[in-house]
FIKOLZA-1660 file (N, C-alpha, C; in steps of 0.1 Angstrom, whole numbers, plus 5000, padded with zeros to 4 digits):
% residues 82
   i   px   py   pz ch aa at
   1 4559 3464 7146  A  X  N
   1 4567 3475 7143  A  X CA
   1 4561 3483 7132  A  X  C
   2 4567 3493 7132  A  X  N
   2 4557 3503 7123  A  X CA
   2 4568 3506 7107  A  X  C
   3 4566 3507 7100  A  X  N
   3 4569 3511 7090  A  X CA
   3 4574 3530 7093  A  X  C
   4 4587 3534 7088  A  X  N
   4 4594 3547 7092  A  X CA
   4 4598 3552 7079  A  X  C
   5 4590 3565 7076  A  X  N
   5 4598 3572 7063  A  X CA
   5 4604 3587 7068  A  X  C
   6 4617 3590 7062  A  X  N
   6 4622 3598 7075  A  X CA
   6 4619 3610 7062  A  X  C
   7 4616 3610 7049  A  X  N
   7 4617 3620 7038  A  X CA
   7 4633 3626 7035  A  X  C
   8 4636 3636 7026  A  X  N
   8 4646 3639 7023  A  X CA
   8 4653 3649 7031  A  X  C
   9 4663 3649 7034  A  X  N
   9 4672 3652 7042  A  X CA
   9 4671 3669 7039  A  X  C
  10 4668 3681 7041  A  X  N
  10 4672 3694 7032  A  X CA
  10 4684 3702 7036  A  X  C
  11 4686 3711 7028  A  X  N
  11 4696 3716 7024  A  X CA
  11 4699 3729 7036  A  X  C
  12 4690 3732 7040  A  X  N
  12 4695 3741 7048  A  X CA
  12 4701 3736 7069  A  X  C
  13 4712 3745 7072  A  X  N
  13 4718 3737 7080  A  X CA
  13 4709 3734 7094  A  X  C
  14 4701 3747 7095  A  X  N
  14 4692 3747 7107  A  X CA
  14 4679 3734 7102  A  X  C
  15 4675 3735 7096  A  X  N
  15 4666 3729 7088  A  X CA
  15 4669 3710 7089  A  X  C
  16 4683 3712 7082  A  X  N
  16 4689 3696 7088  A  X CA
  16 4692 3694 7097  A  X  C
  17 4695 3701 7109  A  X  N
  17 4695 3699 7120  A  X CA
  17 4683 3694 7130  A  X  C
  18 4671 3702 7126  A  X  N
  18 4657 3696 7133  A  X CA
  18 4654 3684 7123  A  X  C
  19 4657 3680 7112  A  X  N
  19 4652 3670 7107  A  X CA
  19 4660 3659 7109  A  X  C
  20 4675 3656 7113  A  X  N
  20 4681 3650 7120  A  X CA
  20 4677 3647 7139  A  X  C
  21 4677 3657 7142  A  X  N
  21 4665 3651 7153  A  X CA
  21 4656 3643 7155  A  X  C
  22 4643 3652 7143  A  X  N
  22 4631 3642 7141  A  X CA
  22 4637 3628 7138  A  X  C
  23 4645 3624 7132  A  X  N
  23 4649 3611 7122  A  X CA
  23 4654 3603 7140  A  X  C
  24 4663 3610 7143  A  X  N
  24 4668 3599 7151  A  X CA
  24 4656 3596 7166  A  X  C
  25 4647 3603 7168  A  X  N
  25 4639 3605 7176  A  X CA
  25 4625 3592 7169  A  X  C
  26 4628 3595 7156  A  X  N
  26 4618 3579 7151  A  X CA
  26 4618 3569 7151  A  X  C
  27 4636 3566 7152  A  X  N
  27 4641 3556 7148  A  X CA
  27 4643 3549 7161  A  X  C
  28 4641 3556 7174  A  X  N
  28 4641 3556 7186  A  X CA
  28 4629 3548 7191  A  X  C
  29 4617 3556 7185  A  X  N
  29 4602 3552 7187  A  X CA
  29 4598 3540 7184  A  X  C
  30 4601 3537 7169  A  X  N
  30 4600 3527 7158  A  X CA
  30 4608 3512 7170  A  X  C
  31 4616 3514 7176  A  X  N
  31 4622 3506 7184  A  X CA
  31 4620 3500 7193  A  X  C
  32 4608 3504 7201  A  X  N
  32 4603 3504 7211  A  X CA
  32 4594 3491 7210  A  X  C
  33 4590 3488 7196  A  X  N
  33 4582 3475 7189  A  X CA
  33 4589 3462 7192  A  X  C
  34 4604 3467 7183  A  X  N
  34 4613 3456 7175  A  X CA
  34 4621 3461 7182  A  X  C
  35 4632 3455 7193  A  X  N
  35 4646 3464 7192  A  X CA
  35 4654 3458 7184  A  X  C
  36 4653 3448 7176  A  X  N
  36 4665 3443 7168  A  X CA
  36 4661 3452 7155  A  X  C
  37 4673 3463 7155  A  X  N
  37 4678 3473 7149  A  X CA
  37 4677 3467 7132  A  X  C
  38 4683 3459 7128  A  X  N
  38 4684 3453 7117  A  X CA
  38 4669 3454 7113  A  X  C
  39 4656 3447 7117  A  X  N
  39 4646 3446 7113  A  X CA
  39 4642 3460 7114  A  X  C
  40 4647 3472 7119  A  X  N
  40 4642 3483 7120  A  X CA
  40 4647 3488 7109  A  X  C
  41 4658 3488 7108  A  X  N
  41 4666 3495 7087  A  X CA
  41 4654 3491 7080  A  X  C
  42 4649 3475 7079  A  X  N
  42 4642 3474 7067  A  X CA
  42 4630 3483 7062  A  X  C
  43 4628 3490 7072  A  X  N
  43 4615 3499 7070  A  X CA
  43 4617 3512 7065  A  X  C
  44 4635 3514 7066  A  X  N
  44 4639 3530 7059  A  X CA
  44 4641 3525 7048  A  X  C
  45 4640 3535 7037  A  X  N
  45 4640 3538 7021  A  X CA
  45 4648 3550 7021  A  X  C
  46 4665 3547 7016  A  X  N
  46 4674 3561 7011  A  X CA
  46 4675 3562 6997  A  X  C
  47 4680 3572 6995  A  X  N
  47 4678 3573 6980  A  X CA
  47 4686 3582 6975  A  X  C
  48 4692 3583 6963  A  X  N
  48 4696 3599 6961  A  X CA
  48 4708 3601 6971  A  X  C
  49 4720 3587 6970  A  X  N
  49 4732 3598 6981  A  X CA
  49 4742 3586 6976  A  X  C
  50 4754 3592 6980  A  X  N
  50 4768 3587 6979  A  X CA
  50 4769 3581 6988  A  X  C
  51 4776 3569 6985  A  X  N
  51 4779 3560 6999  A  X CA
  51 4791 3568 7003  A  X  C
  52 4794 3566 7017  A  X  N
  52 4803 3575 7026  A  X CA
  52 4803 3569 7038  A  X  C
  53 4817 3559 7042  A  X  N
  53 4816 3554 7055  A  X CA
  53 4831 3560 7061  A  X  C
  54 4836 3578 7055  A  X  N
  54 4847 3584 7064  A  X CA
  54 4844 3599 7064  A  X  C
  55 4842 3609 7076  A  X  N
  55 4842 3619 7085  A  X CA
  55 4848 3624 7085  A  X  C
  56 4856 3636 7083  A  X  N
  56 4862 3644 7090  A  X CA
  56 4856 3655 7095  A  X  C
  57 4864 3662 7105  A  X  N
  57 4860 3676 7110  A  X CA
  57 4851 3684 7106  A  X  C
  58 4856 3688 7097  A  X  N
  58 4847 3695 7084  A  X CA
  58 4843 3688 7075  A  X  C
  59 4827 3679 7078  A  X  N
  59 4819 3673 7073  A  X CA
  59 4806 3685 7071  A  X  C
  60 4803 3682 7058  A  X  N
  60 4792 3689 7055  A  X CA
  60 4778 3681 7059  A  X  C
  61 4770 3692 7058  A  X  N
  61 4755 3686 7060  A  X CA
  61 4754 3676 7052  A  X  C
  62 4755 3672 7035  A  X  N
  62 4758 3666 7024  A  X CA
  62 4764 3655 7032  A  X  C
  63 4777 3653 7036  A  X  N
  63 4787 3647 7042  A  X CA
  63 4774 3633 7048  A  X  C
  64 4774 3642 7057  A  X  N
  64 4763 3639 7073  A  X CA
  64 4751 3627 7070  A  X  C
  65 4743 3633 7054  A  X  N
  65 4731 3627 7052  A  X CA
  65 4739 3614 7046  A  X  C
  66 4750 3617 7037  A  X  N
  66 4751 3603 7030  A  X CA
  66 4760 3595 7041  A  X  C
  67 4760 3595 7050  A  X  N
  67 4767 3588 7062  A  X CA
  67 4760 3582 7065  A  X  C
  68 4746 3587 7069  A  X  N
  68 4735 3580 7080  A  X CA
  68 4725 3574 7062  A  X  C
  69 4724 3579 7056  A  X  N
  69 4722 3567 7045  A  X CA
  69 4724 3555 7041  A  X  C
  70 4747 3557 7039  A  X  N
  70 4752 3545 7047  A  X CA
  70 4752 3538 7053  A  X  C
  71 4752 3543 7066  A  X  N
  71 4746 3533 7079  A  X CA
  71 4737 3527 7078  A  X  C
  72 4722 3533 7073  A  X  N
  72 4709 3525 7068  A  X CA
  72 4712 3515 7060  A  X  C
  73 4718 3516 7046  A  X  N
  73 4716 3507 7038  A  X CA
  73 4725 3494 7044  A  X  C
  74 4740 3498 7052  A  X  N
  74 4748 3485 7054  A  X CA
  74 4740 3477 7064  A  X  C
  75 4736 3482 7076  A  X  N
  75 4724 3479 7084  A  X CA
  75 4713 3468 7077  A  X  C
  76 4704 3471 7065  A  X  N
  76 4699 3462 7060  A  X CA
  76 4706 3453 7051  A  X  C
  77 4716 3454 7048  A  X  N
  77 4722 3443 7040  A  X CA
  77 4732 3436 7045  A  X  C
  78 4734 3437 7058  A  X  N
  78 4745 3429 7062  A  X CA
  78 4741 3427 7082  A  X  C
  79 4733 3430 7087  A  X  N
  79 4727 3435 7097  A  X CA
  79 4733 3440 7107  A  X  C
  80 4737 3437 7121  A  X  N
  80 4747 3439 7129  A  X CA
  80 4762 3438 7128  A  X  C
  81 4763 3426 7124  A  X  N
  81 4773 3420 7125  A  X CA
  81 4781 3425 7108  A  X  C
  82 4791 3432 7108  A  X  N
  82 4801 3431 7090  A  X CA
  82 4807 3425 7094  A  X  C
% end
């Protein structure tokens, strides 16, 4: 399995949108090695975000990144299974 650094999330909405793409399109690739997802978190590095595991409607970009941050970090520290 390959080691995945997805870089920082940016600020603009079109901008996070193709980089949200790219990200999930790696994490896709990166998979294809290992599919046990768990060993696939270990290879992301988040940084720089508020944990956030609730959504609404009107979720910001901000919102969005520290979600899927979330998901990474709980992913390696607890794996599939909470």
């Amino acid at each position: 399995m390959r080691s995945t650094y997805l870089g920082d999330p940016p600020q603009d909405p079109e901008k996070f949108r193709m980089w949200a793409i790219q990200a999930f399109e790696s994490l896709k690739n990166s998979t294809y090695e290992d599919a046990d997802i768990a060993t696939v978190a270990q290879d992301f590095t988040v940084s720089s975000y508020t944990e956030l595991r609730t959504l609404t409607g009107a979720a910001s970009l901000a919102d969005l990144a520290n979600a899927f941050c979330t998901f990474i970090d709980d992913i390696k520290s607890r794996g599939m299974k909470r």
